[in-house]
Each structure stands twice: as C-alpha cells, then as structure tokens.
Wavefront OBJ file of the C-alpha trace (Angstrom):
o trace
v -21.949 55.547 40.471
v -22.188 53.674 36.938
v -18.700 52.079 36.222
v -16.757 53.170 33.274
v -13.280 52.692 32.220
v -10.619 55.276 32.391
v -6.881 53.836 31.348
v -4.272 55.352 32.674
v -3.030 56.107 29.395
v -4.948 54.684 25.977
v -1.721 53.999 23.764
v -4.074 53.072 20.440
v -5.576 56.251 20.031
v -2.113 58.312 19.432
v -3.010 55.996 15.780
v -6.283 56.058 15.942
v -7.706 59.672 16.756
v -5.215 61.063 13.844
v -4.772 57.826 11.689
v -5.508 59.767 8.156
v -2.865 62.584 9.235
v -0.344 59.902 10.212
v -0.755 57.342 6.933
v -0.350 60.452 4.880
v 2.635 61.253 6.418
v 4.337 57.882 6.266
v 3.421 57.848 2.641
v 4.547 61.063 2.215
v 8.204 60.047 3.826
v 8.336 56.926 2.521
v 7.709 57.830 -0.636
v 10.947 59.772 -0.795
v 12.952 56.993 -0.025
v 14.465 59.091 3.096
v 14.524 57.185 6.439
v 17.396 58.176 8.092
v 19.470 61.500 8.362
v 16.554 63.495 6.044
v 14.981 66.601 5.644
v 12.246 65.858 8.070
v 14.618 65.372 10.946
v 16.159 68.470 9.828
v 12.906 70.077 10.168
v 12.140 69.583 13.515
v 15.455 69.753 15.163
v 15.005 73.541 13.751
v 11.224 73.371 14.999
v 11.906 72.260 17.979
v 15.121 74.621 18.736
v 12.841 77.833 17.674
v 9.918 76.138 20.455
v 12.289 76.084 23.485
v 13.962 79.236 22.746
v 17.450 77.556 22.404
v 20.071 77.846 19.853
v 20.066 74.043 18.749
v 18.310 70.644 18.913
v 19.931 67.362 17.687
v 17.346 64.339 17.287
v 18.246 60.883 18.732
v 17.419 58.188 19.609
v 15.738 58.242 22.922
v 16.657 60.500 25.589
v 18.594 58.058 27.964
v 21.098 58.343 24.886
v 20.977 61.873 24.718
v 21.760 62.462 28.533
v 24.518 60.012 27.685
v 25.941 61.956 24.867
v 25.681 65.150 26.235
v 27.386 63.901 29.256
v 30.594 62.659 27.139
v 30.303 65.680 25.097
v 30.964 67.512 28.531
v 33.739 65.387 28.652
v 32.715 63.738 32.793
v 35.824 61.344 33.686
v 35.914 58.191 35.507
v 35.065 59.105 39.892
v 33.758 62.247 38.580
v 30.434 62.992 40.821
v 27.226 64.252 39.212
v 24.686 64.967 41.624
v 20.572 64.168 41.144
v 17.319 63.896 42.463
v 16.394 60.449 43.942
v 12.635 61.126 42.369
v 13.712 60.408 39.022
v 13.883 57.211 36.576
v 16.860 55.210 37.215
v 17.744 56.358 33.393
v 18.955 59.684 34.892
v 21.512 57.370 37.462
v 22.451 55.241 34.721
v 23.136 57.962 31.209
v 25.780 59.238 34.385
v 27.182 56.048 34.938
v 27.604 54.734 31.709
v 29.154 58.022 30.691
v 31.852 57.098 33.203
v 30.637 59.520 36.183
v 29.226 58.682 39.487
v 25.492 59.709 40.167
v 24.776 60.662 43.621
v 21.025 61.158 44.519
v 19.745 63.228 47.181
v 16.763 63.879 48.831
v 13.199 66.142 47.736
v 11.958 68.910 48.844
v 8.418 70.100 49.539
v 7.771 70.371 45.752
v 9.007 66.900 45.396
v 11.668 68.263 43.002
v 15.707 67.955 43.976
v 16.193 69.499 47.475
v 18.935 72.759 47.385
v 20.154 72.170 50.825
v 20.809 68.223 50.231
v 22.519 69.316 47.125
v 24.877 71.804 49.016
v 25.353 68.985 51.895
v 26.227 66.678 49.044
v 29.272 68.445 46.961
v 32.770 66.964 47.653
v 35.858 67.691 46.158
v 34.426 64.763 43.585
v 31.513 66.858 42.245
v 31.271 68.754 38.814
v 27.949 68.910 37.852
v 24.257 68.659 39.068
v 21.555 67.266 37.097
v 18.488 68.563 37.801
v 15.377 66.166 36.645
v 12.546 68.736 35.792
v 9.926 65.904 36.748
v 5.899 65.644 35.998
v 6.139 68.722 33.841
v 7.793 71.060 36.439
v 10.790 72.636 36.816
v 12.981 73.154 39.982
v 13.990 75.781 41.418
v 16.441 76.805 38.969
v 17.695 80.254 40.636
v 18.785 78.132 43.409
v 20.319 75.406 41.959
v 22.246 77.800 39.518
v 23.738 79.877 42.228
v 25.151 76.906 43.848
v 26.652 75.552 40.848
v 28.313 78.776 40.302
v 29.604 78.974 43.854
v 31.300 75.564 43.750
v 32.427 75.831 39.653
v 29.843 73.084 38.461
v 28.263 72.683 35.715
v 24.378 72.527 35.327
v 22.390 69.711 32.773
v 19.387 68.824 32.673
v 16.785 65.993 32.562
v 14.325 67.306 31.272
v 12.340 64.429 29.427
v 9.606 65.094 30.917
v 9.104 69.119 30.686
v 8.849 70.066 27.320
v 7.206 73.478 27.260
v 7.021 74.008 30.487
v 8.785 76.941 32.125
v 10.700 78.850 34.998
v 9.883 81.944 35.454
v 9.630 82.585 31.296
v 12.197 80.153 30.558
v 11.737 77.127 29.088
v 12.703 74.087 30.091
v 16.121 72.388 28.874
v 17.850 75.488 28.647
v 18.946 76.685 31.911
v 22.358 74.610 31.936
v 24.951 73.220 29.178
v 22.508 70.608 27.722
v 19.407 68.777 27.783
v 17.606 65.748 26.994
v 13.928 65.359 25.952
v 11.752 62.479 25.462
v 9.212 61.576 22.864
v 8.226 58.618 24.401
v 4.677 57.862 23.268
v 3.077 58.267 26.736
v 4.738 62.083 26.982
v 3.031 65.176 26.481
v 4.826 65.439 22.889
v 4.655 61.634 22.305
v 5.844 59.740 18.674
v 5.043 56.198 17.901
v 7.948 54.511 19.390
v 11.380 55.640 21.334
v 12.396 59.159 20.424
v 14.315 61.940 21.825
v 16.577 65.297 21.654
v 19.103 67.068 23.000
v 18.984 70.695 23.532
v 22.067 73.015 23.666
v 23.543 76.508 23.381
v 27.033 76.494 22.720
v 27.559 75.928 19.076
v 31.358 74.057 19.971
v 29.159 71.692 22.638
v 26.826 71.213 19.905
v 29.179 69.977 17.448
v 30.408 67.654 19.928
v 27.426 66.435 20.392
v 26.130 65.934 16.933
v 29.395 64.754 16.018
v 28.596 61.681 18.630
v 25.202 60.808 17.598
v 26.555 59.934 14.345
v 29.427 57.661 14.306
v 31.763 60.504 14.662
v 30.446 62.618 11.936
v 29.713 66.601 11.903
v 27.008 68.187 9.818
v 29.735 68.414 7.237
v 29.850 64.881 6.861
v 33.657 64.542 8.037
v 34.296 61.876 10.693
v 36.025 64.306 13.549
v 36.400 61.570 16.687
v 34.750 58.348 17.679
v 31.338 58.270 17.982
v 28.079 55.939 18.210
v 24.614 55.626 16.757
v 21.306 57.224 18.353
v 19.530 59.075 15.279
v 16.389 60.793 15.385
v 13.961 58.294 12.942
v 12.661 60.603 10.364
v 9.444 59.048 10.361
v 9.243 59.752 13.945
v 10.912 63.152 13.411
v 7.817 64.067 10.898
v 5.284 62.754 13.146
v 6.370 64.820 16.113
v 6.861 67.732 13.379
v 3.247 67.342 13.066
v 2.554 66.975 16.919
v 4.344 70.027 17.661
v 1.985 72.107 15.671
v -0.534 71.680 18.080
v 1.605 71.543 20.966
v -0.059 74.533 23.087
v -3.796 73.289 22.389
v -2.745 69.948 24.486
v -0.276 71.442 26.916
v -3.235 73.780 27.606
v -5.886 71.004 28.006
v -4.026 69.236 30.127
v -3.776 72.273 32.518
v -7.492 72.861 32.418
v -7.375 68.653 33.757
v -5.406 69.541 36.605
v -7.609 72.434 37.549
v -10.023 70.159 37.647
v -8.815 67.695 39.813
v -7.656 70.499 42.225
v -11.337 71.955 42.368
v -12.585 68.127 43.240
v -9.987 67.093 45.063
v -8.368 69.751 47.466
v -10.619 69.423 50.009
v -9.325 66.356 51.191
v -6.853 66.092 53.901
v -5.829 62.793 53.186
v -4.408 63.736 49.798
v -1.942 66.379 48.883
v -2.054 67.607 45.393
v 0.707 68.802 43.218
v 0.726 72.860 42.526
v -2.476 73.797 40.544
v -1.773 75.687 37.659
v -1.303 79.468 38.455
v -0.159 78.537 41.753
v 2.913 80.111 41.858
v 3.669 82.918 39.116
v 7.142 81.502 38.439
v 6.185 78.204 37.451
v 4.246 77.818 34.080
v 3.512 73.536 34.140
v 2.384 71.217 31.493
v 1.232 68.474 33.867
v 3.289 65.291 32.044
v 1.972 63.561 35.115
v -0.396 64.374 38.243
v 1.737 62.899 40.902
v -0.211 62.851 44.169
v 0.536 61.977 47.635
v -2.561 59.328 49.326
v -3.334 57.896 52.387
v -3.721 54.055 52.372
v -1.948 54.610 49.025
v -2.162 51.385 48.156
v -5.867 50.638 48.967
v -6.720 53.398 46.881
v -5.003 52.231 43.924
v -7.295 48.690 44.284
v -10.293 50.474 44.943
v -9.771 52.807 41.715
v -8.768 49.701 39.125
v -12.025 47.765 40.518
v -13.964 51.016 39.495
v -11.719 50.664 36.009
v -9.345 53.442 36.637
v -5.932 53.131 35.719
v -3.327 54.450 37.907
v 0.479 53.890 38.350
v 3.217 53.906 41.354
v 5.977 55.746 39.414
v 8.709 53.854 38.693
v 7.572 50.298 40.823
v 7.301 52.864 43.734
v 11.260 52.963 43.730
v 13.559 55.902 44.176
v 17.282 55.774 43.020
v 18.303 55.211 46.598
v 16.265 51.856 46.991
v 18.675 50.583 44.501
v 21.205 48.758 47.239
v 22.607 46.218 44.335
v 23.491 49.409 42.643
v 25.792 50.082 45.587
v 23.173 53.029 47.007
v 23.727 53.299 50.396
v 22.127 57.204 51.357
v 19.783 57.784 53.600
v 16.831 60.252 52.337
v 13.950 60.669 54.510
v 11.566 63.032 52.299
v 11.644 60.649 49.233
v 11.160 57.515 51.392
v 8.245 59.023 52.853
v 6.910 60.238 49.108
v 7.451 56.936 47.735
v 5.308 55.504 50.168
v 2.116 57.676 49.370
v 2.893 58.666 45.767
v 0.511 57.533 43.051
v -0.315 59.158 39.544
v -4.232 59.548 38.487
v -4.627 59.406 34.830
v -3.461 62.576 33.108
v -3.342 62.189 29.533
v -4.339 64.016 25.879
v -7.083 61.692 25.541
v -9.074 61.836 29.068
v -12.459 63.581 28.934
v -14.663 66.049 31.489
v -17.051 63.335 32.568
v -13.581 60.456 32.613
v -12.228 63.382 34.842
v -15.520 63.546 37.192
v -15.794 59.742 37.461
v -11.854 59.818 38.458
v -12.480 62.223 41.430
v -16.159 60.933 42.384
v -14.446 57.219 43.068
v -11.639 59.230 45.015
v -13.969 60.924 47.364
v -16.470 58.074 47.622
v -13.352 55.760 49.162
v -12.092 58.918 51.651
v -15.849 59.362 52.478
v -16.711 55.685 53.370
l 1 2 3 4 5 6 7 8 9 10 11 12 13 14 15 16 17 18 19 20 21 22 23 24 25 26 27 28 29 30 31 32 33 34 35 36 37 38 39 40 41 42 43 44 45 46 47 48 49 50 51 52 53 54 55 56 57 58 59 60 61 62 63 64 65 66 67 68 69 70 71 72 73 74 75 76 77 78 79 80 81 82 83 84 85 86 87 88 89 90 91 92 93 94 95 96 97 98 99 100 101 102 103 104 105 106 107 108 109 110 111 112 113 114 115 116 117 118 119 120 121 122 123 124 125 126 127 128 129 130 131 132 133 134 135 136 137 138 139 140 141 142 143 144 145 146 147 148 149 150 151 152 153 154 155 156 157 158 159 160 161 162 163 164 165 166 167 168 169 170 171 172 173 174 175 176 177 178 179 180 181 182 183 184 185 186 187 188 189 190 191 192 193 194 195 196 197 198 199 200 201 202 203 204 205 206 207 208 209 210 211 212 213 214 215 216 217 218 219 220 221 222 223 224 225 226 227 228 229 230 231 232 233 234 235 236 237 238 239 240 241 242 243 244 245 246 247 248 249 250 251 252 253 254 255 256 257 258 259 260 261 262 263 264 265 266 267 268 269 270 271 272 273 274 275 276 277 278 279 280 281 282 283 284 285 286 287 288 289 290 291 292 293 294 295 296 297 298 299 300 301 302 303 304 305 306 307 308 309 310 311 312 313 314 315 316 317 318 319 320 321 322 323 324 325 326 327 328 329 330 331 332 333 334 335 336 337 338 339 340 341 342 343 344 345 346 347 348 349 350 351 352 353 354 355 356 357 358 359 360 361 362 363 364 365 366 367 368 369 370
C-alpha cells in the first residue's frame, strides 16, 4: 500500500481552498469600519435562527461562554445540581460550575450518548436541570430525556456545540430545551477562523436575558438593564460563517456520504464497533462532526495508522468528566470507562477525499488482518 498522508484535520485549507471568497469579505467588512456589534453579526444571528428552526440566535464569543450565559440567564444558584453526560468536554462541567451550579456526570448508554436510567438514578432533591451534550453530530434520545425532566420539574439545555444541523426525529438540534450553545470552532462542521459561538433560544424574555448578558448589561435597545459581561460574536467571524452557512447542506451531506463509506469498509470487523451509519435509525438525521469508533488494541492502532500518516485523535486526552478526581469527581461509571478505553476518532473532515477515505480503511483492515 503506497503511503500518503491523511491529517486528521488540515486547518490551512479553511484559508486556502476559499482564500479569494474570504479576502473579499474582510475587505468588504473592514472597509466599513464595523468590527464589533454590526450588521453582519446581525445577519447571521437571523440566518442562523431561520436554519435551526428557532425563534432567536445571539452570537458570542465561543460556546463555553454561551452555555455560561444561558445558564445565569436561567438564573442556576449556588448547590444547584445540573446533571450531564461524562462523554463530553470538560467545558460542559465547567460553563455549570462557573455559573455557580454543580455538574454531575453520569454514565453512556449503548449510543454512547447520556444514559436515561443513570439520569433518573441520579436526581436528588439538588437537581434542576439536565444538560444533554448532543455529541459527534448526534442527538440523544430527546423523548426520553424530556419526559423525565417533566416528571421531576427540570429544566432541559443543551450542549449542542457539536450538532449543528443535525436532528431528532425532524427537529433540529439546540432547540429541544430552554437554550443552547453552538460552536464555530474552526475544526466543526460550521467552522470560522478562530473561537466563535451562539446561543439558541425560544422564549423572547430568556432571550433578552441573555443578550442583555453578552453585552455588558445592554438590550438590543441599547439600555444597560443588569450586570453583564463581554462574549460578542466578531463580525468578521460572523460574515465568514454567514458565508459558510450558505453551503451548509452540500458539506453536512458529504460528510454523510464519508461515513457511509467507512461503514461499507469497515463493518465487517468484529474488533471495531462503528457509530450508527447514516439512515440507521429513521429518527436520527446525523452530520458526523466526528466518527467516534470503538477499537481493539486501541492504542496500537492509533501507532500503526500515524506511521502510515493518518491522523487520528483520543477525544479529549482519552478522559471523561469522571477521571477528573482533583475536580472532586468521585462516581463510578462503568460504560464510559470501558468507551474511553477503546474510543478513537478516524479523520472526518470537509476536506478528506474518496481515495484519503480508502487508504484510511485499507491501513485499518491490513492491521486487524495481520
């Protein structure tokens, strides 16, 4: 097999396979003179909102902030209990945290998403809310989690930074509880040049609140109506994803026909199990952020692969929120100690090619088969 390279994710060409689109944007905004708090933000918070099917969008500045702000928007107090999925970035732990709540993770389910029974088994007389982190592209099983919040009077947000466009049985992702946060991150499906993000929302009072925070205070009058911070959408950025959204489908789309691919290579082997292929499962529409697998000799396979020059990544140092003991993590979750132990991500990205795609599964089944 001839050796070729295959990054896990090629971060120059998001400049350089649309560099004369992006300069003449720049010029276009920095021409104007308006950086911060413009008409191009403006544009794609009401771009966005019309994508996802959801009454408002609010740009900021990354989406660890937004979870943050939507969380004090909420108005969580100090021992109140928020509960999540241990397979998540510690980001969704921390927004909690910081917002003065207490995140407790529990275990996965078979889907690797949040598991329903560990989130009934988890509710105390502490708990208002459950997070849900719609992870790789997928979202949980929202039905489920929904009832359960209703049972107990909690409410529902979500993390959904990495799910953009994908949906749950026609819904879209970000708008199945109070609020949500998105990332633009440049490695995400919808990627900008540098930290981005947005918070999606319903309610138009919650939405004030929450505008009203990511400005120092301010509402879209201008008027300074409590105390606030600062985690604004860049309108550069905000024009560049403008211009990324347009052709949104066409990747989200590509990247499913990827996974296919992988699924028709790889399925056969026993020592791997494969996330859902698309059209799996009728209620689950995915965009594939990531193809998360599960592997044997995990971490053989990940040497073998970079000698062959394929990039591939442990999410998150191979670390679930529970590993975390100086965090003061303490639970004991079976399912996601076992995942975190085999998981490993093959590259999935807007860039990788039929033939990077065949070379990717070839040096997969040549290690299994020697």
């Amino acid at each position: 097999m001839t050796s070729i390279n295959v990054p896990f994710f090629e971060y120059p060409r998001l400049w350089s396979d649309n560099r004369k689109e992006l300069l003449s944007i720049i010029d276009n905004v920095s021409a104007t003179g308006g950086f911060i708090m413009q008409q191009a933000v403006c544009d794609f918070e009401i771009e966005l909102a019309k994508y996802a099917s959801v009454n408002y969008s609010v740009g900021v500045g990354n989406a660890t902030d937004g979870m943050e702000i939507f969380l004090e928007a909420i108005g969580v107090n100090k021992g109140d209990e928020i509960i999540i999925s241990s397979h998540t970035m510690l980001a969704t732990a921390s927004a909690i945290k910081v917002a003065g709540g207490i995140p407790i993770p529990v275990d996965i389910g078979s889907d690797n998403l949040i598991n329903i029974e560990s989130i009934e088994n988890a509710i105390t007389s502490n708990t208002v809310g459950i997070m849900p982190t719609q992870l790789n592209g997928r979202i949980c099983d929202m039905d489920a989690i929904l009832d359960i919040a209703n049972k107990h009077s909690l409410f529902v947000v979500e993390d959904a930074a990495q799910a953009l466009g994908s949906k749950y049985k026609g819904q879209h992702a970000g708008t199945f509880g109070l609020a949500s946060a998105i990332s633009f991150f440049p490695a995400k499906v919808l990627g900008c040049l540098g930290d981005a993000g947005a918070i999606l929302v319903n309610d138009k009072s919650l939405f004030h609140k929450i505008y009203q925070i990511h400005d120092h205070g301010r509402d879209v009058d201008g008027e300074v109506k409590r105390w606030g911070r600062n985690s604004r959408l860049d309108n550069l950025q905000a024009a560049i994803l403008s211009y990324k959204l347009g052709s949104y489908d066409k990747v989200i789309k590509r990247r499913r026909e990827v996974a296919q691919m992988y699924q028709d290579r790889l399925a056969s082997l026993v020592e791997l199990k494969l996330p859902p292929a698309p059209n799996s499962n009728k209620d689950n529409f995915d965009v594939y952020q990531n193809y998360e697998i599960q592997a044997d000799n995990r971490d053989d396979i990940k040497i073998y692969l970079e000698k062959k020059g394929i990039g591939t990544l442990v999410q998150w140092g191979g670390l679930a929120i529970h590993h975390f003991k100086g965090l003061g993590f303490d639970q004991s979750l079976p399912n996601a100690d076992k995942f975190f132990k085999r998981c490993i991500m093959l590259p999935m990205n807007n860039f990788i090619s039929d033939s990077d795609v065949d070379y990717v599964c070839e040096a997969v089944l040549n290690f299994y088969r020697s």
